[in-house]
C-alpha positions in Angstrom: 103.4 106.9 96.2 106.3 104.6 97.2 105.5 101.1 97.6 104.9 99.7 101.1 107.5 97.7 102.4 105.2 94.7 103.9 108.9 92.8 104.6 110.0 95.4 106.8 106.6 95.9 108.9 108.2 93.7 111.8 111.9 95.4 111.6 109.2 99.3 111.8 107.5 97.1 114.8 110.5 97.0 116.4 113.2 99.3 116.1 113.6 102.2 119.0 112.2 105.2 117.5 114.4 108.4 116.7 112.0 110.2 119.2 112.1 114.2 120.4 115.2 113.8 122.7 116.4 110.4 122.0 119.7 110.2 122.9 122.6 110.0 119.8 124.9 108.0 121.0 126.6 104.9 118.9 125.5 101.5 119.5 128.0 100.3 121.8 127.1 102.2 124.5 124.8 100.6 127.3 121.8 100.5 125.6 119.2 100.2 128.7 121.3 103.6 130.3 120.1 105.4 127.1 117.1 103.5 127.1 116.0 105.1 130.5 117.5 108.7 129.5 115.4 108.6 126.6 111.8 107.1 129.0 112.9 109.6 131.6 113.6 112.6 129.0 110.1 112.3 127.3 107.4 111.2 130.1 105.8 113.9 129.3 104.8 112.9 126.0 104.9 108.9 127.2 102.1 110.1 129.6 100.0 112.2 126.7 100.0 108.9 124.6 99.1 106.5 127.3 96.3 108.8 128.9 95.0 109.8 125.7 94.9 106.5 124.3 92.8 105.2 127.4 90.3 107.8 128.2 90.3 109.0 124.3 87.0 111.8 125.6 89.7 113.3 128.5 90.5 117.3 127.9 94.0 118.9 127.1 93.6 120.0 130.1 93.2 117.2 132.1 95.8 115.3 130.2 98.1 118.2 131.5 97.3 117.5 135.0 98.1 114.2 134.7 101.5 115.3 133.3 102.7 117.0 135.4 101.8 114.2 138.6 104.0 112.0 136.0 106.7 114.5 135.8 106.7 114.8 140.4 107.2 111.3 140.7 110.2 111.0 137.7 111.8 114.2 139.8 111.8 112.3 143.2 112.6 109.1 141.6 115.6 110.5 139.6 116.2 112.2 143.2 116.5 108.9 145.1 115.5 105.7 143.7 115.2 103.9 146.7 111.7 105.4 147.7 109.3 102.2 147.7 106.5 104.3 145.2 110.1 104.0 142.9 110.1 100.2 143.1 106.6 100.2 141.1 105.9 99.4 137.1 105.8 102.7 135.3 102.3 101.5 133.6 101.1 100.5 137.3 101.8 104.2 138.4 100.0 105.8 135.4 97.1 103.8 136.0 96.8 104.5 139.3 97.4 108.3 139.0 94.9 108.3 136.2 92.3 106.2 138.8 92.8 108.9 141.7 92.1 112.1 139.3 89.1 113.3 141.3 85.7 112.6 139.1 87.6 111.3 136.3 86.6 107.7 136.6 83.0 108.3 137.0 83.2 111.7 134.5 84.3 109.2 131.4 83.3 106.2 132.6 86.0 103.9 133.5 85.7 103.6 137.0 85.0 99.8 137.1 88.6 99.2 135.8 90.6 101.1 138.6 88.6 98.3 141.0 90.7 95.3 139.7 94.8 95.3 139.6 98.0 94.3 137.9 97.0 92.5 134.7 93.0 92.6 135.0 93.3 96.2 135.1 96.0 97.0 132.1 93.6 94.7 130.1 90.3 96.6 131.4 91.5 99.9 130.3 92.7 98.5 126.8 89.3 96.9 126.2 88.5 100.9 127.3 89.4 102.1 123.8 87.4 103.2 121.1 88.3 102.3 117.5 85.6 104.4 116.2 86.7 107.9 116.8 83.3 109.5 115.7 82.5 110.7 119.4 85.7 112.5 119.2 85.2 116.4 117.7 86.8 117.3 114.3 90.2 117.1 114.6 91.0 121.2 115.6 93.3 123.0 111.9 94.9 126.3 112.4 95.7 128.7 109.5 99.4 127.9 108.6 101.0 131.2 109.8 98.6 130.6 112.9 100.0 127.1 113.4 103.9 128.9 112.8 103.1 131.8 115.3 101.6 128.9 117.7 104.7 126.7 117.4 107.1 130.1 117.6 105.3 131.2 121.0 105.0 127.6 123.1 106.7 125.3 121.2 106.4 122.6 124.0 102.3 122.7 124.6 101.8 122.9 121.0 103.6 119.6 120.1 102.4 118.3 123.3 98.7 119.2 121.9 99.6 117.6 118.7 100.9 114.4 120.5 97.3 114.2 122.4 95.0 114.7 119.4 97.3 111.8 117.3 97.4 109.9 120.1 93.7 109.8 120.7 92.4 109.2 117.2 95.1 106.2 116.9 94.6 104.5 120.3 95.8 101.3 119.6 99.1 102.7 118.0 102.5 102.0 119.6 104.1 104.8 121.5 107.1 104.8 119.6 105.7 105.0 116.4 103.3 108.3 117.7 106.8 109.7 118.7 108.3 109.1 115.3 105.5 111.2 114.0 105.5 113.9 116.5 109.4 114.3 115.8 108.7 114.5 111.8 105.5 116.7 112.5 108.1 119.1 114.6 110.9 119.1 111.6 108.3 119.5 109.2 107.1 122.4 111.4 110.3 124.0 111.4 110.9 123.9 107.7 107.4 125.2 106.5 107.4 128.2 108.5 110.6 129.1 107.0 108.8 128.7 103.6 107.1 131.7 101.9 104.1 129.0 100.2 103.6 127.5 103.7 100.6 126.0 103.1 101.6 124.2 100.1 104.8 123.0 102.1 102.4 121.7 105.0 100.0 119.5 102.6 103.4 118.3 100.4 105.4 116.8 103.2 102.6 115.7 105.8 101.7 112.9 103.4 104.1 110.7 103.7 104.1 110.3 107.8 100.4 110.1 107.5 100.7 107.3 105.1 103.1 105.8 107.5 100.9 106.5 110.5 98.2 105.1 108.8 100.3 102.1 107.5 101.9 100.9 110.9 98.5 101.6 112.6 97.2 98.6 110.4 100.0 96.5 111.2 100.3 96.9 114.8 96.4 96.4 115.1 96.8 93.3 113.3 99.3 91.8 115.4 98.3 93.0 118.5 94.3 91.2 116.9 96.3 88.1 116.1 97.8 87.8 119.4 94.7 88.7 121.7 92.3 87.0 119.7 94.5 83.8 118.4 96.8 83.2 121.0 100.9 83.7 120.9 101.3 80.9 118.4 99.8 82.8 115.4 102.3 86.0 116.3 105.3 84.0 116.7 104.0 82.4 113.3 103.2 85.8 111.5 107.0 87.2 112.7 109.0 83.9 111.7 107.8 84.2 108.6 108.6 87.8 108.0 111.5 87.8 109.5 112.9 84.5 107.1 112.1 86.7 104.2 113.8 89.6 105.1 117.2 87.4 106.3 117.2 84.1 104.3 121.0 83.6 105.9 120.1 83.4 109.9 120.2 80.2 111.3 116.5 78.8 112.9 118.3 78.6 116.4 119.8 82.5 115.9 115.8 83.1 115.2 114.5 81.2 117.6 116.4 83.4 119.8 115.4 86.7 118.2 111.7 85.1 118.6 112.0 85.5 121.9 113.0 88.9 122.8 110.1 90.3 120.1 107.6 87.6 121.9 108.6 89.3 125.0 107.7 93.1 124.3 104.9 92.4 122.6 102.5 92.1 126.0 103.5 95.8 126.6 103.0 97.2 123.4 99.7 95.8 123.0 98.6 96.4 126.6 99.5 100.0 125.6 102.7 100.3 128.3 104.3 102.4 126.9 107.5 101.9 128.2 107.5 98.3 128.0 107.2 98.5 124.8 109.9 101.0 124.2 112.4 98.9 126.6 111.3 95.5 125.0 112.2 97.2 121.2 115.0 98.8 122.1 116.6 95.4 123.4 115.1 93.7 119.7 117.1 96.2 118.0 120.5 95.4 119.8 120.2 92.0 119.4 119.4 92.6 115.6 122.7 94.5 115.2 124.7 93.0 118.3 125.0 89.5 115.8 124.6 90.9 112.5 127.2 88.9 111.1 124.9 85.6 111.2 121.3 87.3 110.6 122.0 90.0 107.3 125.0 91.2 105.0 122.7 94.3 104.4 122.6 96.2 107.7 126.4 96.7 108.9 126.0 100.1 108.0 123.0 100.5 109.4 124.0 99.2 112.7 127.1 101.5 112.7 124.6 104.4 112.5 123.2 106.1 115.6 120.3 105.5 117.1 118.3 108.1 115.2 119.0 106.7 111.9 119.6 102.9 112.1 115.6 101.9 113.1 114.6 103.5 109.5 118.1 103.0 107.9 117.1 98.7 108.7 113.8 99.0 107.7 114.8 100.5 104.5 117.3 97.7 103.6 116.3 95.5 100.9 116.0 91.5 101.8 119.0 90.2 102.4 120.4 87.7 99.4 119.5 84.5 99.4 122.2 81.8 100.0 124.1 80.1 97.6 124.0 76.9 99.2 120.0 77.1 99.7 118.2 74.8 97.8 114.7 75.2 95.9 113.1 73.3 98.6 113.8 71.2 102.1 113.3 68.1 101.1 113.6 66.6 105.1 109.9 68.3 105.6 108.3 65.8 102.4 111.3 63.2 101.6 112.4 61.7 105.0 110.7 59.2 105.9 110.7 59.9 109.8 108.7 63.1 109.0 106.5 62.1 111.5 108.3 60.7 114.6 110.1 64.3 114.3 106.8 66.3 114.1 105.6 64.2 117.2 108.6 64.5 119.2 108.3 68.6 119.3 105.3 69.8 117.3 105.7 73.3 117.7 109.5 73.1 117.1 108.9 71.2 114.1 106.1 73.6 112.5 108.3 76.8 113.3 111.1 74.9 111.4 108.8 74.1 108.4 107.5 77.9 108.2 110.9 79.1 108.4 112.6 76.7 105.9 109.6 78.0 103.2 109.1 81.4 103.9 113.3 82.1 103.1 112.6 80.1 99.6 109.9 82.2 99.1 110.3 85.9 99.1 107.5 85.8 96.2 105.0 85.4 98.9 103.0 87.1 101.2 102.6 86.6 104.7 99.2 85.2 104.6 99.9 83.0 102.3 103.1 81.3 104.0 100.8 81.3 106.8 98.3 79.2 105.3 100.9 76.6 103.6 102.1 75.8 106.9 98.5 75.6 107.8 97.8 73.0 104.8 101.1 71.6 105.9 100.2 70.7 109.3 96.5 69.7 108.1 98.2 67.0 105.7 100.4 65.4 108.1 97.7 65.1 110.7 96.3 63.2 107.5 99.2 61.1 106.1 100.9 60.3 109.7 97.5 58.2 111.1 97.8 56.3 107.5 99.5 53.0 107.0 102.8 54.2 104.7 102.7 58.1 105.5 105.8 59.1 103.2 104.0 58.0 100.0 101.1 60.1 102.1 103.1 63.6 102.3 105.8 63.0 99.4 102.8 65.0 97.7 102.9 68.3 99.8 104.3 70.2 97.3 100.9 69.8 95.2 98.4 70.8 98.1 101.2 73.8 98.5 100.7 75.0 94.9 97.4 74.4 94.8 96.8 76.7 97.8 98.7 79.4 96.3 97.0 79.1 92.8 93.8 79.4 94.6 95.1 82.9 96.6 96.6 84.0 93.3 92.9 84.0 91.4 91.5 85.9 94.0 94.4 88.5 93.4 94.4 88.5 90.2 90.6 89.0 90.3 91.1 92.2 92.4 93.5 93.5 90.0 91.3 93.0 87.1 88.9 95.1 88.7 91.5 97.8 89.2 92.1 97.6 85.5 88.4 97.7 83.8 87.2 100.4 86.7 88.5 104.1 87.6 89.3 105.0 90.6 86.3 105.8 91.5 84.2 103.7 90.2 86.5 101.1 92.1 85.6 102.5 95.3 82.2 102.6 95.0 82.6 98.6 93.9 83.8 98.3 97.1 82.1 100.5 99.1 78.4 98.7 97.8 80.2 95.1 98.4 81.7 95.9 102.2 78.6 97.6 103.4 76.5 94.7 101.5 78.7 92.3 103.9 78.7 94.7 106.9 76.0 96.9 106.9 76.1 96.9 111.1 79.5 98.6 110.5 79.0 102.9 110.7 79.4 104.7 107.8 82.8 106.1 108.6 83.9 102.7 109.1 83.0 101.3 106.1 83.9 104.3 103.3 87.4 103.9 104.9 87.6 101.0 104.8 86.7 100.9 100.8 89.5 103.9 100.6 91.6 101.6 101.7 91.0 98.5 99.5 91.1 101.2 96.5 94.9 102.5 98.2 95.8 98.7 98.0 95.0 97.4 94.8 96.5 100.9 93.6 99.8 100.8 95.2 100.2 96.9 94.0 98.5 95.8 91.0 101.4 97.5 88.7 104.2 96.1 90.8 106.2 92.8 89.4 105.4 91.5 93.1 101.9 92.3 92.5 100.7 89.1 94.6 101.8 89.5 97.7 101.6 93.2 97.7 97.9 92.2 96.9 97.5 90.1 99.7 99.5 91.5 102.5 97.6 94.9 102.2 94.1 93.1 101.7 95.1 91.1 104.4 95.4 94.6 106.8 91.8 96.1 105.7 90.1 92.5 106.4 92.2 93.0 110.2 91.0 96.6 110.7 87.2 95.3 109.2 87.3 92.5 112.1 88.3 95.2 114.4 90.7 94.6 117.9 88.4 94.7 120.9 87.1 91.5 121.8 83.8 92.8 122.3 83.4 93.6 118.9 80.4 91.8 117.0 79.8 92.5 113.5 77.0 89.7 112.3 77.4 85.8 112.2 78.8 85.6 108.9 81.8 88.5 109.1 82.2 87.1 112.8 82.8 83.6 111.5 86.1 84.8 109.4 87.2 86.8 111.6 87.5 84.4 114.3 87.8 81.0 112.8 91.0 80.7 111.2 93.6 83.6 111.2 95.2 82.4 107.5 92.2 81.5 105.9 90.2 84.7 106.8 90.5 85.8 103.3 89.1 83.1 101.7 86.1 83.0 103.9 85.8 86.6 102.9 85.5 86.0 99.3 82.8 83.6 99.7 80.4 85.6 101.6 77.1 87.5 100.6 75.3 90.2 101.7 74.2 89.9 105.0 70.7 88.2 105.7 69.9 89.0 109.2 70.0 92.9 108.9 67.5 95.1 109.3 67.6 98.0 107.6 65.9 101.2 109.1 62.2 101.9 108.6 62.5 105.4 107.3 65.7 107.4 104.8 66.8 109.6 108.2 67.2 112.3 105.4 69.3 110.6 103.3 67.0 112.6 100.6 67.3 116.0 101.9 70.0 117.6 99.9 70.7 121.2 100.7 72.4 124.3 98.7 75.2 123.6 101.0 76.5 121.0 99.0 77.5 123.3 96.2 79.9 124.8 99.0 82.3 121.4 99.5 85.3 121.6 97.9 85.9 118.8 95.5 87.4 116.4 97.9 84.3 117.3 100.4 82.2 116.6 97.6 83.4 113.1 97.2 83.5 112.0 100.6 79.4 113.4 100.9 79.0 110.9 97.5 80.8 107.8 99.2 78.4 108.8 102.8 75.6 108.6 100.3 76.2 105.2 98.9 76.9 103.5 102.2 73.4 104.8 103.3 71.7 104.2 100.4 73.2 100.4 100.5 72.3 100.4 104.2 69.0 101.5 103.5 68.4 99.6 100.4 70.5 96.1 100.6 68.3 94.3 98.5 69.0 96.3 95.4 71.7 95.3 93.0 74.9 97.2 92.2 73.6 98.3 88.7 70.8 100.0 90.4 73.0 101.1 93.2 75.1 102.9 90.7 72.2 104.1 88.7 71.1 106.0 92.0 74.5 107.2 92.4 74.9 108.9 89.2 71.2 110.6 89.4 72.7 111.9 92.8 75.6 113.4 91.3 73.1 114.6 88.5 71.0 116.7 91.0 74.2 117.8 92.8 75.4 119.4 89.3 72.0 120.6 88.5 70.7 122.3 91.5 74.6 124.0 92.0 74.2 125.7 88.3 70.8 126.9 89.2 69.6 130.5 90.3 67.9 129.2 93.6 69.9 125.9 94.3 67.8 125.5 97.8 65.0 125.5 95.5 65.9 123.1 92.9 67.2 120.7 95.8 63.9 121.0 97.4 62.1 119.9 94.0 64.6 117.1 92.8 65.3 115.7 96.1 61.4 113.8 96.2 62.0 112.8 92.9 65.5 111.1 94.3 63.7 109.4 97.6 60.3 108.4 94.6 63.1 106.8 92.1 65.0 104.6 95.6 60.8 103.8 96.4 60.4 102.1 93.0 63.9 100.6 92.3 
């Protein structure tokens, strides 16, 4: 599996996507006429996502109703553009044709958001969504000639039913990015029915846009948490620093100026307008390549391409090198000696300056991490500036810097360690007991993927030369998705604590917790003991997942036992499994061993 490029998360947050009919035009043409070719060429997938990411329970069918009231009003529109109903927000219109579907608002319950307007309403229906997509059914698999004789016969409602059931399982996932997939879903589609072994061509190249669905749906949850939960500040924090790593050469007024076109989008995308947020990144992406010649020496070519290819073509490009004439350090933020009349005369000026200097000197670390120096930064002049000589106060910086990073680089190298001494498995289920320990509130398809996840991390990092901020940037992601989005989401006091305290710290707070104290675990197994011969039906990888189910309810059932007996529990499970599946009555044998299971859990 490739490495994931953490540095070029924000450049994949903003580029246009190469969508189904996106336009191919060079660069220099005007980029908000293709812009609106390309909103006005796909609204009918625009109005699949947005619909389907709202009312995530709504039928195919009714998502096609809505379509085609979306695809009346773009006809008179294009027709005559004067009309006042043309005059309105895009989102606004959506919203409101979704609101006037008859039964719809009281049929899915979201009736009480089309009673406010404008800004209440857009943030009603995105507090609407769902992250846990349990209540949806199992996501529908055809045969593989099925799914060619599908495509062959109505190629346009079966990628538009494609498009809905992403969409809907991924609800807090840009637009652009869902279109990226659909468009690699449709060439992958196209090349696998040509194949003989279509199957095996289906499984081979679907992994890698799942791994990039799932890898930009962590980000742009993250971001979009980090903004709606910490304010703008953190954001603009999080994409300074990024951005300074992946062009060490741009000037801090040239990104202070970038800053504020991404800023800008970033209400839409999150909101879920969809063409907001397809507008506001297709106007980052010009002004990336519009003055390339001051932000990177890597992406002429990229910015030469056409639209299609330059989003992933930038993405792709390493880190720009650093410059010659940039010293080790910045020695205005800790040897000047009017540090602080300059921090007071524009504090936020100053701290974006600070972050921006560091994070271009340090391409070693991870976002977090720059994230909390400027944190311990800010902390220590608040300190030295109230003191009587606060030079000799913050000369030292550079020690509470180091120190900070030597801490984050234990924790790391603590994770990694446990990636060495333990399989793969046996990794996961050290996770899977210590999350639901932390959590146990969370449901169980929360938590075993959220312990898949930690295992994908440390996998993908801990044999990389950058192995620390790998580490810590993809950590960092499963700690977002484990605090969740919605603001209504309440996990216990502890979890709560870190995820809402302090956005750069969050990890630390993490590692210091313990099980939870104030859960109550349920009165009764719910048949957590009651195996059946069906078991010796699941496939391997079936197999596994009913094993990880099995630990998270056991933990939830059992928090007070320790790992060893956890594990101990586990393996007599697997025992019985093996057992049972080799006997000549295997419904039988479960029926016998599966007491002597539940006695074992009593007594432990």
């Amino acid at each position: 599996m490739k490495q994931l490029k953490l540095t070029g998360f924000v450049i994949f947050f903003f580029f246009l996507t190469e969508s189904l009919t996106l336009p191919t035009q060079p660069q220099d043409v005007d980029d908000v006429r293709i812009t609106q070719k390309f909103i006005d060429d796909n609204i009918g997938y625009i109005t699949i996502i947005a619909f389907a990411q709202y009312i995530q329970e709504a039928s195919f069918e009714e998502v096609e109703m809505l379509v085609k009231a979306m695809t009346e009003y773009r006809d008179k529109c294009l027709a005559d553009r004067t009309l006042p109903e043309c005059s309105k927000l895009a989102n606004e219109v959506l919203l409101e044709n979704i609101c006037a579907m008859e039964g719809l608002p009281q049929k899915y319950n979201f009736s009480h958001c089309c009673h406010k307007v404008d800004f209440e309403r857009r943030l009603c229906f995105f507090h609407n969504k769902k992250a846990d997509i349990g209540l949806l059914p199992p996501l529908p698999t055809l045969d593989p000639e099925e799914k060619c004789q599908t495509y062959k016969n109505n190629r346009e409602s079966f990628l538009n039913n494609y498009v809905y059931e992403v969409s809907r399982r991924n609800p807090f996932v840009f637009a652009p990015t869902l279109l990226t997939v659909a468009a690699r879903f449709e060439e992958m589609t196209k090349t696998c029915c040509e194949e003989q072994e279509k199957a095996n061509c289906f499984q081979t190249k679907a992994e890698p846009f799942i791994y990039y669905l799932k890898a930009l749906s962590s980000y742009q949850k993250n971001a979009c948490r980090a903004l709606m939960k910490f304010g703008r500040q953190i954001l603009q924090s999080i994409n300074i620093a990024i951005l300074s790593q992946k062009f060490p050469k741009i000037g801090f007024k040239q990104l202070t100026s970038l800053l504020e076109d991404v800023s800008s989008k970033y209400d839409g995308c999150c909101e879920g307008d969809v063409v907001q947020c397809i507008r506001g990144r297709s106007k980052v992406m010009s002004h990336i390549c519009s003055k390339q010649d001051s932000i990177s020496s890597k992406i002429k070519d990229c910015c030469e391409k056409k639209i299609p290819e330059r989003g992933e073509c930038i993405i792709y490009s390493n880190k720009d090198d650093r410059p010659n004439d940039l010293s080790l350090r910045e020695a205005k933020f800790i040897e000047s000696d009017n540090v602080c009349e300059k921090r007071d005369a524009d504090q936020a000026n100053f701290m974006a300056e600070f972050l921006y200097e560091y994070s271009r000197r340090h391409p070693e670390l991870s976002t977090p991490e720059l994230l909390r120096i400027a944190k311990v930064y800010k902390d220590l002049l608040k300190e030295c500036c109230n003191m009587e000589n606060p030079p000799e106060c913050y000369r030292h910086a550079e020690n509470r810097f180091n120190e900070t990073t030597e801490k984050s680089l234990k924790i790391v190298q603590r994770e990694c360690e446990h990636f060495q001494n333990l399989g793969k498995d046996d990794l996961k289920y050290h996770y899977l007991i210590n999350l639901t320990k932390l959590a146990p509130q969370l449901s169980t398809e929360e938590l075993t993927f959220l312990g898949k996840e930690m295992v994908m991390a440390l996998t993908t990092c801990c044999t990389l030369s950058e192995e620390f901020a790998c580490v810590d940037n993809l950590v960092d992601l499963v700690l977002g998705e484990l605090c969740g989005i919605n603001e209504n989401r309440n996990i216990n006091p502890a979890v709560d604590h870190c995820c809402k305290t302090n956005f750069a710290f969050r990890r630390s707070c993490f590692e210091s917790l313990e099980a939870d104290k104030t859960y109550v675990p349920p009165s009764t197994s719910q048949g957590l003991f009651t195996f059946h011969a069906d078991l010796c039906q699941a496939h391997n990888e079936e197999l596994q997942r009913k094993k990880d189910r099995f630990l998270v309810n056991l933990v939830k059932l059992k928090p007070e036992l320790a790992g060893e007996e956890l594990w101990s529990l586990l393996a007599d499970f697997t025992n019985v499994v093996e057992k049972c599946c080799k006997a000549q009555e295997p419904e039988a044998c479960f029926k016998e061993e599966s007491p002597k299971l539940a006695a074992k859990s009593q007594a432990a």
